[in-house]
C-alpha positions as CSV (number, residue, x, y, z in Angstrom):
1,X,0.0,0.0,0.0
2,X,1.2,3.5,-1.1
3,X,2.2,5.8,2.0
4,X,1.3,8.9,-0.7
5,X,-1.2,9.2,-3.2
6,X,-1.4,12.1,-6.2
7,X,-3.5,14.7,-4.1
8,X,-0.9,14.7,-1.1
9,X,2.1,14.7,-3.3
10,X,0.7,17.5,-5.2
11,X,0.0,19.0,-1.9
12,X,3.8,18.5,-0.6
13,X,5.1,19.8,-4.4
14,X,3.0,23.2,-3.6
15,X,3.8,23.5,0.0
16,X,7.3,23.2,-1.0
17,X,6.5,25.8,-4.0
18,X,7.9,22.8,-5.8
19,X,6.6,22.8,-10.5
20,X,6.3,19.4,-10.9
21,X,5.7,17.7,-14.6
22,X,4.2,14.5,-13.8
23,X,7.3,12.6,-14.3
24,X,9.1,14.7,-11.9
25,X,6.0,13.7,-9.6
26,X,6.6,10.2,-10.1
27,X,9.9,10.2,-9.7
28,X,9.5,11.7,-6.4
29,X,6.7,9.8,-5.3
30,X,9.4,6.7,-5.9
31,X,11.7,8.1,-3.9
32,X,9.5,9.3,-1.0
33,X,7.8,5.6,-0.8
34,X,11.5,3.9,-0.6
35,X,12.4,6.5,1.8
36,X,9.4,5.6,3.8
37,X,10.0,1.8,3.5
38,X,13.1,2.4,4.7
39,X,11.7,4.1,7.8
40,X,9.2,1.4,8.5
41,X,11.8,-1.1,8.5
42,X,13.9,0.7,10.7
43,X,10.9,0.9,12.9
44,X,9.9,-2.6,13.0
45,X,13.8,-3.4,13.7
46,X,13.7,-4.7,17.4
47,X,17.2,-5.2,19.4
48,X,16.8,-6.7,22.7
49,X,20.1,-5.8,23.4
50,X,19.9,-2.2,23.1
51,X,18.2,0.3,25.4
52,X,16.4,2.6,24.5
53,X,17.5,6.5,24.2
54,X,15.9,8.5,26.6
55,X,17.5,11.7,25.0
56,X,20.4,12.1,23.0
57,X,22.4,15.0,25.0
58,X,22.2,12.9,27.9
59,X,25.1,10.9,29.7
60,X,24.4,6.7,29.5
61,X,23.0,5.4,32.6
62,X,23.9,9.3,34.6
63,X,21.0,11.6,33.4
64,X,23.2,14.3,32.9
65,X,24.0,16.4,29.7
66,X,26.8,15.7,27.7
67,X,29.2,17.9,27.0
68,X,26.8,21.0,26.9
69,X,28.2,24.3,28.1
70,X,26.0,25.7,30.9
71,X,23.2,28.1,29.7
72,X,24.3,31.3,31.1
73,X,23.2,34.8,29.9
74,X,26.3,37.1,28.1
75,X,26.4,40.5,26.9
76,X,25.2,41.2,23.1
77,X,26.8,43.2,20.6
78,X,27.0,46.8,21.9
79,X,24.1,49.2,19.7
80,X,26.2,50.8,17.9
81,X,27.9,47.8,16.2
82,X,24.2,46.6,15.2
83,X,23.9,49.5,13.5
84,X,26.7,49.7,11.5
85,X,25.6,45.8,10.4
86,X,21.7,46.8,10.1
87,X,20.6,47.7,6.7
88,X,18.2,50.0,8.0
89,X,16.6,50.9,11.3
90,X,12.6,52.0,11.9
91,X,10.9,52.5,15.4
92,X,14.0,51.6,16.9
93,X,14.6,48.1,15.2
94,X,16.2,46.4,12.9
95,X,14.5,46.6,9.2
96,X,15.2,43.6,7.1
97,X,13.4,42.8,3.6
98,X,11.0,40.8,3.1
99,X,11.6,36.8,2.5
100,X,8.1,35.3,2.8
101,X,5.2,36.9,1.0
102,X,1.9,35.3,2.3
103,X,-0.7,34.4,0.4
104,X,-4.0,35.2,-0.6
């Protein structure tokens, strides 16, 4: 059984502003569904042997983070180096350009 059918991949394709002839959509409905074989053998794999990962930053068998620095607050860039890098400033903020343009 197909884990995508036409609709959603045309939906993925447009959320991903993706043109897609139709042989580019079957090419990539191919590779999606071996991808997500792929995943759903890796999630039927069971190993007896291995314990399961309660998170990955954390120390085996310790509970304790792994080699992350501590989360402590420094000082930012001072205002006036901002805005020599700031393409523009308004209402006392940085003013980028636009990336995303929404729709409709």
């Amino acid at each position: 059984m197909p884990h995508l059918d036409d609709d959603q991949l045309k939906a993925l394709a447009r959320l991903a502003r993706l043109d897609l002839t139709t042989a580019d959509r079957e090419a990539l409905g191919a590779d999606l569904e071996r991808i997500l074989d792929y995943v759903d053998r890796l999630a039927a794999f069971d190993d007896p042997s291995a314990d399961p990962l309660r998170h990955p930053n954390l120390e085996a068998g310790g509970g304790e983070p792994a080699g992350l620095r501590p989360d402590v607050p420094v000082a930012g860039l001072p205002r006036s180096a901002l805005e020599e890098l700031a393409p523009a400033w308004r209402d006392d903020r940085v003013e980028v350009p636009r990336t995303v343009e929404q729709d409709g």
